[in-house]
C-alpha positions in Angstrom: 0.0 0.0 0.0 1.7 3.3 -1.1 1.2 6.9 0.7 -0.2 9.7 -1.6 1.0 13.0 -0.7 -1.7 15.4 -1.4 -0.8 19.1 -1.1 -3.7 20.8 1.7 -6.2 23.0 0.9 -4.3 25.8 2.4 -1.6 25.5 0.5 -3.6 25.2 -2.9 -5.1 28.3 -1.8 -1.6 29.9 -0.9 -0.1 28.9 -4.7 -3.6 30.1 -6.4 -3.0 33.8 -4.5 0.7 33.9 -5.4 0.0 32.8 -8.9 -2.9 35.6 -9.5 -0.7 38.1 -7.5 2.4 37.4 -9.8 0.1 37.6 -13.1 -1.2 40.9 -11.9 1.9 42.5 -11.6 3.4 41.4 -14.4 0.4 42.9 -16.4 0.6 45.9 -14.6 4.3 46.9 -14.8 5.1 45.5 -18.5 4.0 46.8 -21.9 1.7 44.3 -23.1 3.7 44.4 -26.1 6.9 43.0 -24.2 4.9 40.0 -23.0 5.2 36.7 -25.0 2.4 35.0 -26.3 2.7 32.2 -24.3 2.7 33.9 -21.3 -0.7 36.0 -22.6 -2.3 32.6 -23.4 -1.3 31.1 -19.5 -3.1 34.0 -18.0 -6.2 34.0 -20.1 -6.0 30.3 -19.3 -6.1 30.7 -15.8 -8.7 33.2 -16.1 -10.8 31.0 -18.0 -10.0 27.8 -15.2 -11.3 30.0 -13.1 -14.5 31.3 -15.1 -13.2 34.7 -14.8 -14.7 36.2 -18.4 -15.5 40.1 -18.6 -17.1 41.6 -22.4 -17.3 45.3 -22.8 -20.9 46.5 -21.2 -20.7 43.5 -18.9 -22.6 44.2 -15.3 -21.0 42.0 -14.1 -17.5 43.6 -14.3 -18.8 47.1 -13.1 -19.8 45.7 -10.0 -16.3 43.7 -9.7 -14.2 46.8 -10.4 -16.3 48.6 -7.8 -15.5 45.7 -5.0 -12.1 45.7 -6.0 -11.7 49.6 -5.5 -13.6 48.9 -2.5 -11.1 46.0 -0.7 -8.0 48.3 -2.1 -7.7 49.9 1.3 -8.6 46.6 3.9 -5.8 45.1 5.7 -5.8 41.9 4.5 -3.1 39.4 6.0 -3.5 36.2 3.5 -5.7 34.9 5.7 -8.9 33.9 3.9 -11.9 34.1 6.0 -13.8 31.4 7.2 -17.1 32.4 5.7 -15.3 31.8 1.8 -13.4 29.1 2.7 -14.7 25.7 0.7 
């Protein structure tokens, strides 16, 4: 009988946050014009993993960018609350 070693929830949850965290600043602080395609595609990838999708006009996204604007100024310490945990 042979021991799987499965990485926790937290830790999953640690990687995801890092990941989206790294993608974001990439985007941020390089021309999009100095970012490979590959590395475009892995992003909208993970986007799409994560049924992230925005169009022009979409509700949706306006009332994302508002929360977003809205958690800029929280202390947050990595933590993620109980209430969203899974």
């Amino acid at each position: 009988m042979s021991k799987t070693n499965k990485a926790s929830l937290e830790l999953m949850e640690m990687l995801h946050g890092k990941l989206a965290k790294k993608y974001l600043d990439v985007l941020e602080n390089t021309p999009l014009e100095e970012l490979s395609p590959a590395y475009l595609t892995s992003i909208s990838k993970f986007l799409k993993d994560n049924h992230i999708e925005a169009g022009i006009g979409n509700a949706d996204m306006t009332d994302l960018e508002k929360a977003m604007r809205d958690m800029e100024n929280l202390p947050y310490d990595g933590e993620v609350p109980p209430e969203y945990k899974q």
